[in-house]
TISEFI-735630 format. One record per residue (C-alpha): residue in one letter; x, y, z. Coordinates in steps of 0.05 Angstrom, whole numbers, padded with zeros to 5 digits, always signed. Layout:
AXYZ;...
end
This chain:
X+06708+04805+04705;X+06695+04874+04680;X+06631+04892+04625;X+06678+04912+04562;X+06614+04961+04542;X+06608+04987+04616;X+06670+04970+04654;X+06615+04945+04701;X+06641+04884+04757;X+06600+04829+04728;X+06614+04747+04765;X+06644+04705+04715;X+06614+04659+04663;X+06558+04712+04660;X+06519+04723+04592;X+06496+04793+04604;X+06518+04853+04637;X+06486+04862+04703;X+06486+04936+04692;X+06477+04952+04610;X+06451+04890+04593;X+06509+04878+04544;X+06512+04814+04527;X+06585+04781+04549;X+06627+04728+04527;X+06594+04663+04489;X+06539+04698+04480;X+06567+04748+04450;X+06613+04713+04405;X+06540+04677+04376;X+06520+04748+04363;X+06567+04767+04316;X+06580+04706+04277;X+06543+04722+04206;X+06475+04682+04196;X+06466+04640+04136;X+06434+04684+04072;X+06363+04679+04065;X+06321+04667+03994;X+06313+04600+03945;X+06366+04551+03935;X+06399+04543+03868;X+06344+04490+03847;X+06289+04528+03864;X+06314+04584+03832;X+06339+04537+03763;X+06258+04499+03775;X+06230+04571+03769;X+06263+04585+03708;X+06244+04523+03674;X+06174+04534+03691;X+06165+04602+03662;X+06194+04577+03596;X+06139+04531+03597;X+06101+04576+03607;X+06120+04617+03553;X+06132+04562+03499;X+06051+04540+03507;X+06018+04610+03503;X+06062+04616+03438;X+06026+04553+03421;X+05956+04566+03441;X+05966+04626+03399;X+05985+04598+03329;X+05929+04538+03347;X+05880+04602+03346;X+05911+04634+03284;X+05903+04559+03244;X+05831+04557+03263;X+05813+04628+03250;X+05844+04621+03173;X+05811+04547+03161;X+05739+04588+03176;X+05755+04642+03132;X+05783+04593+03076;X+05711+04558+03078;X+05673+04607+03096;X+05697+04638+03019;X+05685+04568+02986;X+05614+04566+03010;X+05602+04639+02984;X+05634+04616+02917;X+05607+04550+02904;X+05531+04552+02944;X+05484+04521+02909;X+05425+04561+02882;X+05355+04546+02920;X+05321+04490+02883;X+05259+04525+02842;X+05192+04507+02874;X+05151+04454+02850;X+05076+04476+02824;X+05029+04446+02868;X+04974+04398+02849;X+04933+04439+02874;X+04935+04492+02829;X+04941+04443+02764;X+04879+04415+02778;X+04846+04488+02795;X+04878+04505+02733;X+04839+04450+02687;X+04773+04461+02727;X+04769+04528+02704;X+04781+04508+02632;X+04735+04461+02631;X+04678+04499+02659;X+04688+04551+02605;X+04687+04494+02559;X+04624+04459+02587;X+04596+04528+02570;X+04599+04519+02494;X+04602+04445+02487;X+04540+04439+02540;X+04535+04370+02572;X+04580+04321+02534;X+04640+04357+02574;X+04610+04320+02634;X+04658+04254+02625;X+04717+04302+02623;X+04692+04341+02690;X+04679+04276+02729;X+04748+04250+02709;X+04775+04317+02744;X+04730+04309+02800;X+04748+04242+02821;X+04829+04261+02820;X+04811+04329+02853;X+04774+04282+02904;X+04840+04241+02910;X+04875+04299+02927;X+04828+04327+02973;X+04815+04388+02942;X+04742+04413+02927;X+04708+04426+02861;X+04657+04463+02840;X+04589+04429+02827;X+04571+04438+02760;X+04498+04417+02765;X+04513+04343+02744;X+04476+04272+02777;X+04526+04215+02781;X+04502+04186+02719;X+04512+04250+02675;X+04436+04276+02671;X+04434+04360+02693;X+04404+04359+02780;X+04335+04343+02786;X+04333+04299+02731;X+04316+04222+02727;X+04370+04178+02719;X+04416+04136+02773;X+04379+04113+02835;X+04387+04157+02896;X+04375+04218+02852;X+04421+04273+02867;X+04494+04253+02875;X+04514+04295+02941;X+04545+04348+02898;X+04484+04403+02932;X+04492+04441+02983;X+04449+04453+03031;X+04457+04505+03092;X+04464+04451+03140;X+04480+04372+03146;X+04411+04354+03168;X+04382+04393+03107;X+04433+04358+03064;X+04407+04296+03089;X+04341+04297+03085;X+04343+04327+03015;X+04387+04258+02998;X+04330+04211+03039;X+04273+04254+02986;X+04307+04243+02928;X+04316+04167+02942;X+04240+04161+02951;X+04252+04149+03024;X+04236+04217+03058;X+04193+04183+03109;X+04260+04154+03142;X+04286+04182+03207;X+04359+04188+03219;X+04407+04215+03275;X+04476+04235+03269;X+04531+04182+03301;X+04597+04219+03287;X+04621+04289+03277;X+04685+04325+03272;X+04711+04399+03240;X+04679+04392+03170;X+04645+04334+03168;X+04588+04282+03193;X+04564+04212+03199;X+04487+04196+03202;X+04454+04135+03201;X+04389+04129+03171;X+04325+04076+03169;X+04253+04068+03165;X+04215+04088+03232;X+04207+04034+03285;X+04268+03994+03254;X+04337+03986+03241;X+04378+04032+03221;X+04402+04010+03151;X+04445+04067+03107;X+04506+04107+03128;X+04509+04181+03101;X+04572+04209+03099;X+04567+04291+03099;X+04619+04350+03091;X+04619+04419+03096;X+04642+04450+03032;X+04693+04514+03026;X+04629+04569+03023;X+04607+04536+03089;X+04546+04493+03059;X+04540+04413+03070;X+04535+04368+03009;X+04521+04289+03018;X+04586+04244+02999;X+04577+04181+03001;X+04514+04128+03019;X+04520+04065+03035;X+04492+03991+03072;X+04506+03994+03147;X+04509+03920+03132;X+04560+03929+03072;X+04616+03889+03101;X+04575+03833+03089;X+04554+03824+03160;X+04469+03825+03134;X+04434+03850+03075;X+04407+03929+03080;X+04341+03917+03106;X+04352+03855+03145;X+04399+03882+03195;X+04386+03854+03268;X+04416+03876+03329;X+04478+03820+03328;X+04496+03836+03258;X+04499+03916+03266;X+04537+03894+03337;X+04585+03868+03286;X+04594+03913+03236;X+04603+03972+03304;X+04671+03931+03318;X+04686+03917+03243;X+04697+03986+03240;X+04731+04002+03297;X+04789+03954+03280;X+04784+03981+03219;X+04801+04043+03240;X+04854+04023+03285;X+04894+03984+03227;X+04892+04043+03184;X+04923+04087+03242;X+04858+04121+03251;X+04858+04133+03328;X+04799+04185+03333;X+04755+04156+03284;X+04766+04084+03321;X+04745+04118+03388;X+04680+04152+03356;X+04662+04077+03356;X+04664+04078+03436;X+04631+04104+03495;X+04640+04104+03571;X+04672+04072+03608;X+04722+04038+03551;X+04724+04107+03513;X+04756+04138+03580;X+04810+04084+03567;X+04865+04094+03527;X+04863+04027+03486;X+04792+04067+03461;X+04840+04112+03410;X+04892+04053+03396;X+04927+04059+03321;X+04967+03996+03294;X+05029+04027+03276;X+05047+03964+03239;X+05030+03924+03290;X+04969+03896+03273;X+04975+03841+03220;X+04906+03817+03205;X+04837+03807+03237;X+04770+03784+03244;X+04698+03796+03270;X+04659+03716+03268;X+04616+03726+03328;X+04568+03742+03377;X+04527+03730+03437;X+04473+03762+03461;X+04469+03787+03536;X+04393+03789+03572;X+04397+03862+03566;X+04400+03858+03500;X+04470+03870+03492;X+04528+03828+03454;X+04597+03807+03455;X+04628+03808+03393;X+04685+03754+03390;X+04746+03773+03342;X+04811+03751+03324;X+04868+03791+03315;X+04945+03783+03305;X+04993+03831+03338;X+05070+03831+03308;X+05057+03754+03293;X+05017+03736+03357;X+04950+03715+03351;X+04902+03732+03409;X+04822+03735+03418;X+04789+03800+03435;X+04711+03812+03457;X+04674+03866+03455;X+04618+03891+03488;X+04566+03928+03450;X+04520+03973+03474;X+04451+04005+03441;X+04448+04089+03454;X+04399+04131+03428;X+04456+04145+03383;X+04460+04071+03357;X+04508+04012+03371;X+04577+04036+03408;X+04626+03995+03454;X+04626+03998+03522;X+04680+03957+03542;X+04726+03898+03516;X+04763+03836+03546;X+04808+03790+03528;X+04784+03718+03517;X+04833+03658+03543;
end
């Protein structure tokens, strides 16, 4: 058979021209029959279209969702500007009420002379509630002017002195005791705790001092070491002030006191946490009935104390320092 592109003699039932490489009979007939069109079918073309109205539809959406929110924020955003309360006045402090009546009483102790001194120490003791400081007007506890006779103990504490030792002593002379010996057994910003007795004995008074706003120490308080009725001042032995140590530890700890209840302590139980311990409600009640003695003239104190309804029995071990009586550890008792 001839090539019809190249009239070339090709065999028969060849695909291709030997010659021109045409290609020849059914190969040539699959050559020109028309391929099928390319692209999407009708559904993916009709899927398309539904998914860009979607598309459409929820950005029209999102859009008046943004336009809501942005008008409800303006709308109150007006009613809080219109209708805002006005800020509630400030309350006068205490403070300056009782500063207030100090001052006019001191100009009226100035023309009525002593008989204001009832009206002062009313002021006092509420300015002492508050914890605010008052000027001493030169008045013992008992009414007479400083330096005069009248309640025992002499001076009331109201002095100052330029430090807490000085303020001390000055309270031991004008109890008639001057010849007693005392040590500081507590101390913080402001304020101290000494204990004081006559030499070569027990220590039998408490002497509470603070520092007052001018940076002088006045005397606050005196009182038994033995006032919780654990011995008589005077009497005290070693058991009994053993006693009263813990007394006022757990005293501490029931009023939420957590420093003050670890100025009771020293090594190694004040290295423990339980040294600082507040109640925080938890404590219900307790008691100090007991001691023993140790060889080393030491004690246990034996207590009782109930914890959110449990009752449980505590010892502690007290210690003597040159500082007086402090525990040194603790223990539970089965």
């Amino acid at each position: 058979m001839l090539c019809p592109n190249c009239n070339a003699e090709v065999r028969e039932g060849a695909a291709f021209c030997g010659s021109c490489g045409a290609t020849l009979g059914a190969a040539a007939a699959d050559a020109t029959r028309p391929m099928p069109p390319s692209g999407p079918s009708p559904e993916e073309v009709a899927y398309q279209r539904q998914m860009a109205e979607y598309e459409r539809q929820k950005a029209a959406y999102d859009q008046a969702q943004y336009a809501q929110q942005q008008a409800a924020y303006q709308q109150q955003a007006a009613y809080n500007a219109q209708y805002a309360q006005p800020p509630a006045p400030e309350k006068k402090s205490k403070a300056g009420c009782i500063i207030g009546i100090v001052a006019l009483l001191v100009f009226l102790l100035i023309g009525c002379g002593v008989g204001g001194f009832f009206i002062y120490k009313a002021v006092k003791d509420k300015a002492n509630q508050e914890g605010i400081v008052v000027p001493d007007l030169g008045f013992d506890t008992d009414g007479s002017a400083d330096g005069d006779s009248g309640d025992f103990g002499g001076d009331s504490g109201l002095d100052s002195y330029a430090t807490a030792d000085e303020a001390v002593q000055a309270q031991l002379d004008a109890s008639g005791v001057g010849d007693w010996v005392f040590d500081v057994v507590d101390y913080g910003d402001g304020y101290a705790k000494y204990w004081a007795g006559p030499p070569n004995s027990e220590y039998v008074d408490e002497m509470y001092v603070e520092q007052n706003a001018d940076g002088t120490w006045s005397v606050i308080e005196v009182y038994s070491i033995g006032y919780d009725g654990f011995s008589d001042p005077g009497t005290s032995d070693g058991g009994d002030l053993a006693m009263q140590v813990v007394w006022d530890h757990l005293t501490a700890v029931s009023e939420d006191r957590g420093l003050d209840a670890q100025s009771y302590t020293v090594d190694p139980f004040r290295s423990d946490s339980a040294s600082a311990q507040v109640s925080a409600g938890g404590l219900d009640y307790f008691d100090v009935y007991g001691y023993s003695e140790e060889p080393d003239g030491t004690f246990w104190v034996q207590t009782v104390q109930s914890w959110y309804g449990t009752e449980e029995g505590w010892e502690y071990w007290v210690v003597l320092t040159e500082s007086g009586y402090y525990i040194a550890d603790i223990r539970f008792m089965e």
